[in-house]
C-alpha positions as a Markdown table, in Angstrom:
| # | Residue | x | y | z |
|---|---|---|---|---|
| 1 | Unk | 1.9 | 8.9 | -3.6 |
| 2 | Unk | 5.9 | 8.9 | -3.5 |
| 3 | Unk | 7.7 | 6.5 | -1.2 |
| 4 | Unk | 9.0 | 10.1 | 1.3 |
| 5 | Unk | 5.1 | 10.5 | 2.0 |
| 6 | Unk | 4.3 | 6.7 | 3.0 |
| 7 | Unk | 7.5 | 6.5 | 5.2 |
| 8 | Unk | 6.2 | 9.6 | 6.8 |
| 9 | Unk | 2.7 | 7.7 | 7.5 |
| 10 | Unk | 2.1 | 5.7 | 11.2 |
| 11 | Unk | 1.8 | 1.9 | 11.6 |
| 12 | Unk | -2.3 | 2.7 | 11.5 |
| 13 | Unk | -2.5 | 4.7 | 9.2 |
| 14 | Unk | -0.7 | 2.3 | 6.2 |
| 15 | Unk | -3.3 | -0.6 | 7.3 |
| 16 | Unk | -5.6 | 2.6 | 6.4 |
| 17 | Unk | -4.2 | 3.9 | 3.5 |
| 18 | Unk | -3.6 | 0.2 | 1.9 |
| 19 | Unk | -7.6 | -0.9 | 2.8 |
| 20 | Unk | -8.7 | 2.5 | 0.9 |
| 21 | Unk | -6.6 | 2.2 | -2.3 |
| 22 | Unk | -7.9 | -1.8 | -2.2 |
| 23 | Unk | -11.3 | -0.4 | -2.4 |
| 24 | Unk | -10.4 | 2.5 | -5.2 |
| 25 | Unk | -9.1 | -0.7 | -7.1 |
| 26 | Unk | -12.2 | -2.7 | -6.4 |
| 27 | Unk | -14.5 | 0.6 | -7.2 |
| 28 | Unk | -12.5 | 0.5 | -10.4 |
| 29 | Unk | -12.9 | -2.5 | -11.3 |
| 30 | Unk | -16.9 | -2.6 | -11.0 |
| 31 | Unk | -16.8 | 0.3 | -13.7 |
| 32 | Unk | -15.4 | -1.4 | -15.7 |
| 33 | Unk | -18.1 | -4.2 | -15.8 |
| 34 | Unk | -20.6 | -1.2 | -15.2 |
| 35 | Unk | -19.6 | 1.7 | -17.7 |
| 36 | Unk | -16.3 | 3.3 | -19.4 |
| 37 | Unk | -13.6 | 4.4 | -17.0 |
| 38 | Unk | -11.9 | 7.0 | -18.8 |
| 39 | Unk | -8.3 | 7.0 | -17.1 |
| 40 | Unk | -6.7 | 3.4 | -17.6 |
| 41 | Unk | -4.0 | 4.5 | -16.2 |
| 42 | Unk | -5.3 | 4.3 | -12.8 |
| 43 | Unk | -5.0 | 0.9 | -12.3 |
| 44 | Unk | -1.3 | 0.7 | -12.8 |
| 45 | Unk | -0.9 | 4.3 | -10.4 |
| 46 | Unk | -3.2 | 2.3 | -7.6 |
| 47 | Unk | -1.5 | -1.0 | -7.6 |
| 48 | Unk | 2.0 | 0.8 | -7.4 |
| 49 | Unk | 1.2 | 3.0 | -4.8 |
| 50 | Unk | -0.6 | 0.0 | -2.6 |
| 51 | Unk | 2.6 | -1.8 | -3.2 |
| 52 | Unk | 4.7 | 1.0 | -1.8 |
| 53 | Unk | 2.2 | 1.2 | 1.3 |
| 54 | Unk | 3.4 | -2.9 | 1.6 |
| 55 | Unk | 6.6 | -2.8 | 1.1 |
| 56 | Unk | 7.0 | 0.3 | 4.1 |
| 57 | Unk | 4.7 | -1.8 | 5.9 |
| 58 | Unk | 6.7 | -5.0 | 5.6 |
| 59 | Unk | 10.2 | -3.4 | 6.4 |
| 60 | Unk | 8.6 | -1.9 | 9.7 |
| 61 | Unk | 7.4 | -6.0 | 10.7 |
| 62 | Unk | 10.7 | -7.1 | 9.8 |
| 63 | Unk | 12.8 | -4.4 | 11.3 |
| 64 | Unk | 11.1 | -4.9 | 14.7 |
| 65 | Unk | 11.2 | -8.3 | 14.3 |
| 66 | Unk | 15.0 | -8.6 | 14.1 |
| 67 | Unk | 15.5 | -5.9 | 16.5 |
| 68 | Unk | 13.8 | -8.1 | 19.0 |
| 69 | Unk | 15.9 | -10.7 | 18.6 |
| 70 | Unk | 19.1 | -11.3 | 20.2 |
| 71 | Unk | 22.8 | -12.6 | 18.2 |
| 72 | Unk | 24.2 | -15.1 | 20.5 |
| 73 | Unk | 28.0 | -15.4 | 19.4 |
């Protein structure tokens, strides 16, 4: 997932998107333990793209945060 289609995602639907890649990492984790994942490079591809889904997610809190507060000069 590049960083143009998360911006282009709603408030709701990051909160979405960042609980379903938690789970693929999870899911991926217990095959590990349970049998051979093939593709190792999944982890790495899941854990950037849930850290692009916080990042968006965190510059949206704090950009309505400061634009809810007012300068007093």
């Amino acid at each position: 997932m590049k960083m143009s289609d998360v911006k282009k995602l709603k408030d709701e639907e990051l909160s979405v998107e960042a609980a379903r890649i938690r789970r693929s990492l999870f899911d991926l984790r217990a095959q590990v333990v349970t049998e051979k994942v093939k593709d190792t490079s999944q982890f790495s591809k899941l854990r950037t793209d849930l850290a692009r889904v916080l990042t968006e997610s965190s510059a949206r809190r704090n950009a309505s945060a400061s634009s809810g507060k007012k300068v007093h000069a």
